[in-house]
C-alpha positions in Angstrom: 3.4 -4.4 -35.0 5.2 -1.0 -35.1 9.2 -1.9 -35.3 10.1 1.6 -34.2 8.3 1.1 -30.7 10.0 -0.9 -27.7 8.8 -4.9 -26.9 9.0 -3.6 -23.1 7.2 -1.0 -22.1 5.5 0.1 -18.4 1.9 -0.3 -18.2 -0.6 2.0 -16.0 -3.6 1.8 -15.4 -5.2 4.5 -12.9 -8.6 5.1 -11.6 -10.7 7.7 -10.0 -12.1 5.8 -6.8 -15.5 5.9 -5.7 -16.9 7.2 -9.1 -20.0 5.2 -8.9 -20.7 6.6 -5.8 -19.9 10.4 -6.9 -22.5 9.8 -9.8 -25.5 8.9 -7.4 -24.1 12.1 -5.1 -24.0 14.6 -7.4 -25.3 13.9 -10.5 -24.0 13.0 -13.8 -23.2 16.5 -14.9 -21.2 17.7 -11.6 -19.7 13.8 -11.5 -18.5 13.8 -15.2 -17.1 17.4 -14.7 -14.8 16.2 -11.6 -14.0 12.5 -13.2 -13.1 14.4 -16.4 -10.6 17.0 -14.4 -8.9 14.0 -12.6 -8.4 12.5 -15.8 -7.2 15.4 -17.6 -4.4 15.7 -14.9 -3.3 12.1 -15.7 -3.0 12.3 -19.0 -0.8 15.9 -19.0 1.1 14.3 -16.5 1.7 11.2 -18.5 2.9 13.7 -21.8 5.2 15.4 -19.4 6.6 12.4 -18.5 7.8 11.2 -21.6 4.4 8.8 -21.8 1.4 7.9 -24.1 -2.0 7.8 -23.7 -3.4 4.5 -25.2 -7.1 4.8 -24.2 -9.2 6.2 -21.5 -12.6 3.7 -20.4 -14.9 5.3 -19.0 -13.1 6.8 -15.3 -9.5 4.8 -16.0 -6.7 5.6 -18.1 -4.5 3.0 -19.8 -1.1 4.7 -20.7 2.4 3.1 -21.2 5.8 4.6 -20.8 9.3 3.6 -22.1 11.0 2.9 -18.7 9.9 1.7 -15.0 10.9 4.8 -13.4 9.0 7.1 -16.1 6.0 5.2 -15.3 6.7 5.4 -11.3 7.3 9.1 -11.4 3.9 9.7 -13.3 1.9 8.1 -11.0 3.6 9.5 -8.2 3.1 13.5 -10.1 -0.4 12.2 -10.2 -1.4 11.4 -6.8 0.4 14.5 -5.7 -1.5 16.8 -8.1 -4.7 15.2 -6.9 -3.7 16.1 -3.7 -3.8 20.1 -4.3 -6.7 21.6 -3.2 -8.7 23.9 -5.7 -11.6 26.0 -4.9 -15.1 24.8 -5.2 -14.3 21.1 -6.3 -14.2 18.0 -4.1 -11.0 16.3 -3.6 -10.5 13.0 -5.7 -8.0 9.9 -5.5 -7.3 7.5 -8.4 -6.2 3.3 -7.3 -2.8 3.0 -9.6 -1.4 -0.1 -11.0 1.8 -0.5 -12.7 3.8 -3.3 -14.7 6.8 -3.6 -16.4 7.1 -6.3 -19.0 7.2 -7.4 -23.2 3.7 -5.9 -24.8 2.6 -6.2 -28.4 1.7 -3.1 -30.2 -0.8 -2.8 -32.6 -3.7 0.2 -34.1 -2.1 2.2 -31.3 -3.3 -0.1 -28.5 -1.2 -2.1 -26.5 -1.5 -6.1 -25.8 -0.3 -8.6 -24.1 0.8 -10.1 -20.2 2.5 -6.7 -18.8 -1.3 -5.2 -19.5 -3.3 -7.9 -17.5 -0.8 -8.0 -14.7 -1.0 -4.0 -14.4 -4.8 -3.5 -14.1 -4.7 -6.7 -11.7 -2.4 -4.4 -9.5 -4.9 -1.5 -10.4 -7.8 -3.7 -9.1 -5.8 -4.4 -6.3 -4.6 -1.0 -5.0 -6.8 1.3 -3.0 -7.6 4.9 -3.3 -4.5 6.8 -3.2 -2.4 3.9 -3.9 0.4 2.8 -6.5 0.3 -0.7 -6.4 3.3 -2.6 -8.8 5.1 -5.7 -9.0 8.7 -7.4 -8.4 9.5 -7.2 -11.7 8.5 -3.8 -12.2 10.6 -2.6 -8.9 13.6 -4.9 -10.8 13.4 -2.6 -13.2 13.5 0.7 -11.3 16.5 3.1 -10.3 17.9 2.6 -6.8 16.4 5.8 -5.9 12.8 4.8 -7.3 13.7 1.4 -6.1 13.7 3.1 -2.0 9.9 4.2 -2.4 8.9 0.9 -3.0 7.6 -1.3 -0.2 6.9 -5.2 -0.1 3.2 -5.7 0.7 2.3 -9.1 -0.1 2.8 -12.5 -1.9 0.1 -13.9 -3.5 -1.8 -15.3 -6.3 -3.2 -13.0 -9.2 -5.9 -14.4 -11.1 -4.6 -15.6 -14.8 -1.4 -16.4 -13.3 0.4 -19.8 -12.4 2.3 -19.4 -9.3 2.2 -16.0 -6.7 3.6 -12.5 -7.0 5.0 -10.3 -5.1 3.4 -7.2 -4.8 4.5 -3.9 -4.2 3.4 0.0 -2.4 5.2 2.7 -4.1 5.2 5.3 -1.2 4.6 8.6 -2.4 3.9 10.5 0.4 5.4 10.6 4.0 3.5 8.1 6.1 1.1 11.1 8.1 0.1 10.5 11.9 -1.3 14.1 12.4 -4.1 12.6 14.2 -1.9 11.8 17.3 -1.0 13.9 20.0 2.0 15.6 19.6 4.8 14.0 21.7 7.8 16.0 23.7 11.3 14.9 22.5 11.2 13.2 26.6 8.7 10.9 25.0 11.6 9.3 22.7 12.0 5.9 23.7 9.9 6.1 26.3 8.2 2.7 25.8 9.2 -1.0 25.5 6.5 -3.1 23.9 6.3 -6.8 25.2 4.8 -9.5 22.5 3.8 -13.3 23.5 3.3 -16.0 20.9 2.4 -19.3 21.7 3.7 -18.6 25.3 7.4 -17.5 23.9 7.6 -13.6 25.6 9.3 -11.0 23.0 10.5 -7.4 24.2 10.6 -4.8 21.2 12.6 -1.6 22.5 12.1 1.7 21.1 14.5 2.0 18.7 13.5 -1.9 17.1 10.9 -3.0 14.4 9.4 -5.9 13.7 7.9 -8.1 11.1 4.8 -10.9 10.9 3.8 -13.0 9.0 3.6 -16.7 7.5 7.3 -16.0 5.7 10.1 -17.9 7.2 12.1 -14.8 6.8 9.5 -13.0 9.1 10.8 -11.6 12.7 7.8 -13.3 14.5 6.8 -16.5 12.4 3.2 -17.1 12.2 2.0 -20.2 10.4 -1.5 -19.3 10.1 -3.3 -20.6 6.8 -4.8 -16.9 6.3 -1.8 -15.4 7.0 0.3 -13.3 4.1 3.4 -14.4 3.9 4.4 -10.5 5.0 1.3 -9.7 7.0 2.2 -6.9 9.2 5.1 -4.3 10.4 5.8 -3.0 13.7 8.1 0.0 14.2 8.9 3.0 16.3 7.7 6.7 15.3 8.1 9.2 17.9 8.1 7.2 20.7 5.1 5.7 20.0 4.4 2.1 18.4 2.4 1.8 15.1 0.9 -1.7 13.4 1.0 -1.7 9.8 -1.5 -4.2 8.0 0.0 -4.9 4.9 -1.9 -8.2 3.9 -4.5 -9.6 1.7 -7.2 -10.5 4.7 -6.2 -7.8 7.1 -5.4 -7.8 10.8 -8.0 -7.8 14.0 -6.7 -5.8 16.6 -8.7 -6.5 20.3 -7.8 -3.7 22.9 -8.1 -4.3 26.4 -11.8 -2.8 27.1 -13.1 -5.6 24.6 -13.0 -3.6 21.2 -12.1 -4.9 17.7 -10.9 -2.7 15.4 -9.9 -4.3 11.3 -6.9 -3.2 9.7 -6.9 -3.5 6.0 -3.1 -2.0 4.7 -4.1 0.5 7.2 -1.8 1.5 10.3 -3.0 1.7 14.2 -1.1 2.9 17.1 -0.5 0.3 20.2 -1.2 1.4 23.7 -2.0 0.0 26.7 -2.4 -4.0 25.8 -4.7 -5.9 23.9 -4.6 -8.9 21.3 -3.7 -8.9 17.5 -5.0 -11.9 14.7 -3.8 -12.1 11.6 -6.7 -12.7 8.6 -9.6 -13.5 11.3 -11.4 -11.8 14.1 -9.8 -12.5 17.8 -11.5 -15.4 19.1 -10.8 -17.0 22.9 -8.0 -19.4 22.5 -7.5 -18.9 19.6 -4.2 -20.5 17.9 -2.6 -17.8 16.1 -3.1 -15.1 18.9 -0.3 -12.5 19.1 -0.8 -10.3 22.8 0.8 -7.0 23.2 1.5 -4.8 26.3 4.0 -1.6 26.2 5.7 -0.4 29.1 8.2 2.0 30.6 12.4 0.7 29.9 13.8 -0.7 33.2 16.1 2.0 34.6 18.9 0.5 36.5 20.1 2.6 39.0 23.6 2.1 40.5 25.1 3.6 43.3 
């Protein structure tokens, strides 16, 4: 073991998505050529950050860092450069994992729990995503700390007990697929919830959490439930579910349709019905139903 080097270090892991699939599109010359640029921005990103490179297989890169936050802003620089158009090459993402804990170090390579736990959260994330843990966000800056998001708790293969598992958001959450809205549109809506026949009006200006966690806003004690399943909250007068669970949400709108949410986002109109971690099924227990309408105005004399 090298004396000179830390017993804690951050450990990422990131990876280009979909490579197996770019390979069969393009070919392995054109598919190597892009892999290899996405991974050539990692790894300058991870010297500029005060990081090392401790191996690349095959489209992933394992690198550690000396602090929590010099591991957080690299992945962040990453996904951001990624991000940047340039002429004549298809657009990439990487999945990102990250850990903070004790490693062993030794030939240069880096062992130990902290490196299982952060290509878990690797596997985990999705394309475009940093995915870290509690102990990791412990470990942050408060302003590092304020990008991180609680997603889930759950169990990790290789490890006793759950975790808690983190987002770091690294981009402003984009709805430029909606309509635009006219600053009359503010607050325009009051969305009414019913669970298990208790009615529960969420103004404008509220949000909302659900989930199988006692802490939760709206408690549901559904076995395939995530303990944090699912956020509601107000953007621009309108009212957006966030999935952020391990089996996803159902979301039934009232002409009979089913769409899946998996950590994905869908704005509520009109009413329908929402299940957490199973497809809506007539009467079914766990059923959450949703209708918005306009705020009472009382009107006095």
């Amino acid at each position: 073991m090298d004396q000179t080097l830390p017993a804690y270090s951050a450990v990422m892991f990131a990876d280009v998505a979909g490579s197996t699939m770019l390979y069969e599109e393009l070919g392995d010359r054109q598919a190597k050529d892009l892999i290899g640029h996405a991974l050539g921005i990692a790894v300058a990103e991870t010297e500029k950050h005060g990081g090392v490179l401790v191996k690349t297989i095959g489209d992933e890169v394992m690198c550690r860092f000396p602090s929590a936050d010099a591991a957080s802003r690299c992945a962040i620089a990453i996904q951001e450069s990624l991000r940047l158009p340039v002429p004549g090459q298809r657009p990439l993402q990487m999945r990102m994992g990250l850990h903070w804990g004790p490693v062993i170090y030794e030939h240069g390579d880096v062992f130990g729990d902290a490196v299982n736990v952060a290509a878990r959260m690797s596997a985990i994330a999705r394309a475009g995503q940093i995915i870290t843990t509690q102990a990791t966000v412990h470990a942050m800056s408060v302003r590092i700390m304020n990008k991180a998001r609680l997603i889930d708790d759950t169990r990790v293969k290789g490890k006793q007990g759950s975790l808690a598992i983190y987002e770091l958001v690294w981009e402003e959450e984009n709805l430029t697929a909606l309509a635009p809205t006219h600053p009359g549109d503010i607050s325009a809506n009051v969305l009414h919830l019913e669970y298990r026949g208790t009615p529960l009006e969420l103004p404008a200006n509220a949000s909302l959490t659900l989930g199988r966690g006692e802490n939760c806003d709206l408690y549901i004690n559904s076995p395939l439930a995530s303990r944090l399943h699912a956020r509601i909250e107000n953007r621009r007068g309108k009212f957006v579910y966030i999935d952020q669970s391990t089996n996803g949400s159902f979301v039934q709108t009232a002409d009979g349709k089913s769409v899946y949410l998996k950590r994905e986002e869908l704005i509520l109109n009109g009413h329908g019905v929402i299940s957490l971690g199973e497809a809506v099924k007539t009467g079914g227990e766990y059923l959450v139903r949703y209708s918005l309408s306009e705020p009472t105005v009382e009107i006095r004399p």
